[in-house]
N, C-alpha and C positions, 0 to 999 in steps of 0.2 A: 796573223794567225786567228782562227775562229776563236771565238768566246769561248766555245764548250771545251777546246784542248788547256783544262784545268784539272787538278785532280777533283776526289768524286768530294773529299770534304770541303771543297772552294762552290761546290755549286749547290743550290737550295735543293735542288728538284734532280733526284733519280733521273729519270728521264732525260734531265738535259748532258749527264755526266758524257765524258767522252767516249766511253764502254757503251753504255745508252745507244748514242749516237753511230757507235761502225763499227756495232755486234760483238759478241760472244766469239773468243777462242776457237776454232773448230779444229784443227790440227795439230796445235801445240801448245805447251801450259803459256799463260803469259807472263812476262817476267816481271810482272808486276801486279801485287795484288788489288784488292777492293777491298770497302768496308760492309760488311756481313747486311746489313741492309741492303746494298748496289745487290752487293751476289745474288741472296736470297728474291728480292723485285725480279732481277732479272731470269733466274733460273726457272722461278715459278711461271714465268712468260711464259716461258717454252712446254711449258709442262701442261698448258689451256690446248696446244694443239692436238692433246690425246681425247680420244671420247669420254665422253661422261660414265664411269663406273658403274653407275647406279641406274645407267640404259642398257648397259651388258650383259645383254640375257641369254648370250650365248656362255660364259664361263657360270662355273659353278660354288665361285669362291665366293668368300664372304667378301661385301663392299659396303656395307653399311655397319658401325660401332658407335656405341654410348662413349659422352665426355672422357668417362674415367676409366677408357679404355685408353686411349691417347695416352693419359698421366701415366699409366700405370706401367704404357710403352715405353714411355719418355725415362720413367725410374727404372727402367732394366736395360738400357739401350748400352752401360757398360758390361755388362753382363756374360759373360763366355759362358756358355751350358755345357762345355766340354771340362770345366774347370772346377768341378765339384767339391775338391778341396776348398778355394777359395772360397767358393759361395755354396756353404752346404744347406743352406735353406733354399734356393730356387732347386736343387738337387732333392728335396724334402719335399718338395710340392709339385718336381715330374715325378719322384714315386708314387705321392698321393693320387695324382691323375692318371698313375701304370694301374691301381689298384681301383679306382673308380670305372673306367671303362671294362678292367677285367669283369670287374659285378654289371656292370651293365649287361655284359656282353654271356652272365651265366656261367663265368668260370666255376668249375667245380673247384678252385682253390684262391679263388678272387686276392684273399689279402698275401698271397703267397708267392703267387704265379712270378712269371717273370715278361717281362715286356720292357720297353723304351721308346720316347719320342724322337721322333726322325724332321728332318726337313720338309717334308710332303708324305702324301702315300705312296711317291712313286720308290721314294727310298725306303719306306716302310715296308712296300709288295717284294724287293728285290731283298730286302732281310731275309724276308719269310720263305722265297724261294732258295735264297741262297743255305740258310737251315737244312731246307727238304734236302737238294742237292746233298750235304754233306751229309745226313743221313739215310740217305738211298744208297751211297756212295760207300759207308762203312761197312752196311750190311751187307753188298755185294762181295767187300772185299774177305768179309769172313767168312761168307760162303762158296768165295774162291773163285767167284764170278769175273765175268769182265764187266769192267763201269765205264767204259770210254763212252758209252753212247745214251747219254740222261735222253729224256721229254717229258714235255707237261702238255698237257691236254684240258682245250679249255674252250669258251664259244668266242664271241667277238669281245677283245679286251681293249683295255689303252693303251698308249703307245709304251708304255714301262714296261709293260710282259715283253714284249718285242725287241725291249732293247737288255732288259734281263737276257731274254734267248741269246741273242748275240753278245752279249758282252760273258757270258759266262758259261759260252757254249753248251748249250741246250735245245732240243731239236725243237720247237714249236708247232702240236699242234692243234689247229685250230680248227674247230667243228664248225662248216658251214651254216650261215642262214640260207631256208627256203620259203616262197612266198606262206604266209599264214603262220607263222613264226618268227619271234623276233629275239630268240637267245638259242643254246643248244639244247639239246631234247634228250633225256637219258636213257633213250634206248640205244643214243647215236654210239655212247662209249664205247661198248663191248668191241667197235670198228676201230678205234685209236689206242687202246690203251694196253700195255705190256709189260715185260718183266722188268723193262730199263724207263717205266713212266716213275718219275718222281715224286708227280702231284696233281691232280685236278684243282683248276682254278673255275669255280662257278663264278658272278659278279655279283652282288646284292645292289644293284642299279647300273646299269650297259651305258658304258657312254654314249653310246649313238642313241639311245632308244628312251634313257632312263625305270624300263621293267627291269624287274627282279629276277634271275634267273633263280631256277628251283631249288637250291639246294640239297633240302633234306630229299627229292626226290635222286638227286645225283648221290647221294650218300646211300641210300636205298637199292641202287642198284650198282652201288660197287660193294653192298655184300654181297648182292647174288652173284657178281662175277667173282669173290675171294670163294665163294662157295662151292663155283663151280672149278675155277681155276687154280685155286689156294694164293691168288696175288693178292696182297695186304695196300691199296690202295690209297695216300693219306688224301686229305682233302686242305687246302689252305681259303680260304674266300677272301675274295677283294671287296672288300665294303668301304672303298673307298668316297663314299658318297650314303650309301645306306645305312653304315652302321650307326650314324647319330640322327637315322630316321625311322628306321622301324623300330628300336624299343620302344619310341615312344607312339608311333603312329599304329603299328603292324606289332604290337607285342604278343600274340596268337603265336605269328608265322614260328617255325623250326629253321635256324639258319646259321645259328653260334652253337656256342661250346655244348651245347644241349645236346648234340648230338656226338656220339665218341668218337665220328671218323673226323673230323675236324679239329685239325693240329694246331693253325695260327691262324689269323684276320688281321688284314690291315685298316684302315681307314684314315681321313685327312679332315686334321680338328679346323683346318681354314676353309672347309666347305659346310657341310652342313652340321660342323662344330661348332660351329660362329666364332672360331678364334678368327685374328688377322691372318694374314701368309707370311711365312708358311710354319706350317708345322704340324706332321703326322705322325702315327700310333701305331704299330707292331705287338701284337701281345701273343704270348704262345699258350697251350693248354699247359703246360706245367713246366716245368725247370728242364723234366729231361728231355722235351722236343727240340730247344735247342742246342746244339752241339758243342762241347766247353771248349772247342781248340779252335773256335769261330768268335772268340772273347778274347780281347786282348788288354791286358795290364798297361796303366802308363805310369810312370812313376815320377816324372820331371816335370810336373804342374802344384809341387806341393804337398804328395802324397798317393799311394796306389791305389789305382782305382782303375776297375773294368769297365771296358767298352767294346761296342759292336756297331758301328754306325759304317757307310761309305765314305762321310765327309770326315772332317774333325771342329773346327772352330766353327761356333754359328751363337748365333743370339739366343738370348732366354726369354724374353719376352710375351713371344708366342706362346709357351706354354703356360706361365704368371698366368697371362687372360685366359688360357681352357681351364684353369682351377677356377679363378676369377668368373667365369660363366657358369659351371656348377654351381657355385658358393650362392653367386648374384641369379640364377633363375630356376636352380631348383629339376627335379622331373617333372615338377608342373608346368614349370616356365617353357621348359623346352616341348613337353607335350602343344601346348597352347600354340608358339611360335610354327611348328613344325605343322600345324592343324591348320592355322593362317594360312601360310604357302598353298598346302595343299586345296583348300577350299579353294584359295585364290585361282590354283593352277584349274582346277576344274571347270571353274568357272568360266576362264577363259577357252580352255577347248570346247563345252559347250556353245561359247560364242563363234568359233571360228567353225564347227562343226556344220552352222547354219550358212556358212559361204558354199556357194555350189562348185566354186575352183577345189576346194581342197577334200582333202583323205584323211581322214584325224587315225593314224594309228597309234596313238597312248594319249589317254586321254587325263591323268593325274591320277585315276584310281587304281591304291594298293601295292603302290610303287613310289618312286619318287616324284619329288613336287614339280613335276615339268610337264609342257606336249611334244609328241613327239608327230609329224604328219608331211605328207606329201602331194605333190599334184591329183586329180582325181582322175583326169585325161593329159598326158602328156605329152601325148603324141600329136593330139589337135592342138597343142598352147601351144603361140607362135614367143613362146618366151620361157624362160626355166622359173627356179626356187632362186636361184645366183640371182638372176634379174629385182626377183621380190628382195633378198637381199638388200642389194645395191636401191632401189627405192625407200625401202624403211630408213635406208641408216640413213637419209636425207632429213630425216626426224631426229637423230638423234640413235635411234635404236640399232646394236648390235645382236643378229640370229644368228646360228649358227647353222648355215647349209652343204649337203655331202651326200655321196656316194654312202651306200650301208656297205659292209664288208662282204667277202665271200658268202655265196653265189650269188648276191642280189645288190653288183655291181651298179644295173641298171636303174637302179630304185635310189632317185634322189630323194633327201627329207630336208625338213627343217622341226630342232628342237629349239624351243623356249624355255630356258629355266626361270623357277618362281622361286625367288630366294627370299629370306630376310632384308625386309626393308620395300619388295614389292607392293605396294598397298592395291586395293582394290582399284583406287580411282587410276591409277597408272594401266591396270589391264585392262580397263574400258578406252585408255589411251591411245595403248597401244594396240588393240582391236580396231579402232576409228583411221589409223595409221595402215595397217593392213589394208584393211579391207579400201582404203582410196588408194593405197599405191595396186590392188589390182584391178581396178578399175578404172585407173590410167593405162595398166600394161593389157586390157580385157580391146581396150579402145584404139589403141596405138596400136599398129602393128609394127614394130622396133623389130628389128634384127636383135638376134641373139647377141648379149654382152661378150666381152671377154672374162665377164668375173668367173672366177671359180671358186672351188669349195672353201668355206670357211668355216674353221672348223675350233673350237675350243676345247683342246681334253681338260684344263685345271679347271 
């Protein structure tokens, strides 16, 4: 029999144990355990084979946290956020943070309002539609109308509106891009929107593109058309990425509660929150936007207590650290941080703007901290964006490359987001990375890859 068919505490060295030796379980639990060291060595093995987080400049979540973020995880990780009887202090500090974001965001009833943190924005957006729906829904039914047939109108979103539509039948529609535009245009409404439109969804930064779609201009011309029409059109924004970048970057722009056609906002505290993943933010303009028969009572956790989520059981954690990031950086902090990115992002479009291959369409100003850019000739390049892709991540680097949505199918891009934790000297990095893998693919004439779009909505 080999030496190593020992158990794991008969052998000095991890490595040599028998598990070690002729791998991990793949199929079925094993009937026999390990001791938490074997496990841990070995699971972390496997976990070297994923890219480096803090190259992934295609996602827009947060990958880099302070020590006592860790701790602060590790102290909430028994934690149910659905169980607020039990633990009515983490319950005490997602209100804090329902009513922080509400003032950030200009509620005209900030300590009052009503909101909840969600999983993500994508279950945040799908609250907030789900709201509108049942009050588009009510109103019809008192007016004696028929409500079989909701839509929302909106330009290029992510993929959660999309699966809102479908999952809770709803017609989706979506305002094309055309070349010299990169969100929807509000003259385009008055062609989509009608008696059975729910909601307009502007973006406060486009996933594909990271610009800021208009808002107050989309609010502006759904009075002229209640004016003209008498339709009371609400407005909800996805600021799922924006909302904890323009207070502090863009606090000018008109886009929140500031404006009265705007009902609810979502956003995602694991993106440009700086919380970890996940965990997102739903706030409405006041109590009676949303609808009380869309709150449900639980009573068999220790005490009754309303809730509105899709899920039920989820960790508290994530939200601990969104108080825990107010508390620890302040509006100054977060101004500062969010001002980093963005310079940083600048910086590097400036630098890729000097390649003669490329098309810089967003270039980090006035928007979110990313670039957004394309081929310049791509009908002469004997190679795609998929190919530059597939050469950066040879380094390391993850881009996110794609098709733009309707009408400008044809129009590949590639965005880089500049997050926290991107420092200066990484985008000179990864600029020196670019710019030689096109100059390997400028020199090769390589056949077209098979890669395709890569694409990161979180």
């Amino acid at each position: 029999m080999p030496l190593w068919k020992t158990s794991a505490s008969e052998s000095p060295d991890i490595y040599a144990t028998a598990r070690a030796v002729e791998g991990l379980a793949k199929e079925h639990i094993p009937e026999t355990g390990m001791s938490p060291e074997e496990a841990y060595n070995l699971v972390r093995d496997e976990l070297y084979l994923d890219g480096n987080a803090r190259q992934n400049l295609a996602t827009f979540c947060t990958t880099w946290v302070e020590d006592e973020v860790h701790k602060l995880m590790a102290d909430c990780i028994d934690k149910n956020m659905i169980d607020k009887d039990e633990y009515p202090q983490t319950a005490e500090i997602e209100a804090r943070c329902v009513h922080i974001i509400a003032s950030l965001w200009n509620s005209p009833e900030a300590e009052e309002t009503i909101g909840c943190s969600t999983t993500g924005s994508s279950e945040a957006a799908m609250l907030g539609g789900l709201a509108l729906k049942w009050a588009w829904r009510d109103r019809r039914k008192k007016e004696g109308k028929p409500y079989d047939k909701p839509n929302m109108v909106c330009g290029p979103v992510q993929v959660c509106w999309h699966k809102f539509a479908k999952y809770f039948d709803v017609e989706l529609r979506q305002i094309p891009l055309s070349e010299g535009s990169l969100h929807m245009r509000p003259e385009q409404l008055k062609d989509y929107v009608d008696e059975n439109t729910i909601c307009v969804v502007p973006t406060l930064g486009v996933t594909f593109t990271g610009v800021y779609e208009p808002v107050r201009e989309v609010c502006e011309e759904l009075d002229k058309i209640q004016a003209q029409t008498g339709l009371d059109i609400p407005v909800h924004v996805d600021a799922a990425s924006g909302g904890f970048v323009a207070p502090f970057l863009h606090p000018e722009l008109l886009w929140d509660f500031r404006l009265d056609r705007v009902k609810s906002i979502n956003a995602s505290g694991h993106k440009f929150g700086l919380a970890p993943l996940g965990v997102g933010w739903v706030i409405w303009r006041d109590k009676k936007e949303l609808p009380s028969d869309l709150v449900f009572n639980v009573d068999y956790l220790g005490g009754n207590m309303p809730t509105f989520a899709l899920n039920f059981s989820r960790p508290g954690g994530q939200i601990v650290i969104q108080y825990y990031n107010f508390m620890r950086l302040g509006w100054v902090g977060y101004r500062d941080i969010q001002s980093a990115c963005a310079e940083n992002a600048q910086y590097l479009a400036e630098k890729l703007a000097g390649l003669p291959e490329l098309d810089i369409l967003y270039d980090g100003n006035g928007a979110l901290p990313c670039v957004c850019y394309r081929l310049k000739h791509p009908e002469k390049a004997h190679y795609s964006l998929y190919d530059l892709s597939e050469r950066v991540r040879m380094s390391g680097w993850q881009i996110a490359s794609y098709p733009l949505p309707a009408d400008m199918h044809d129009t590949v891009v590639q965005r880089i987001m500049v997050r926290h934790g991107v420092s200066h000297d990484a985008v000179d990095q990864l600029f020196l990375d670019i710019r030689k893998a096109l100059n390997y693919l400028d020199k090769n004439n390589i056949k077209w890859s098979e890669a395709g779009p890569s694409f990161s909505h979180g």
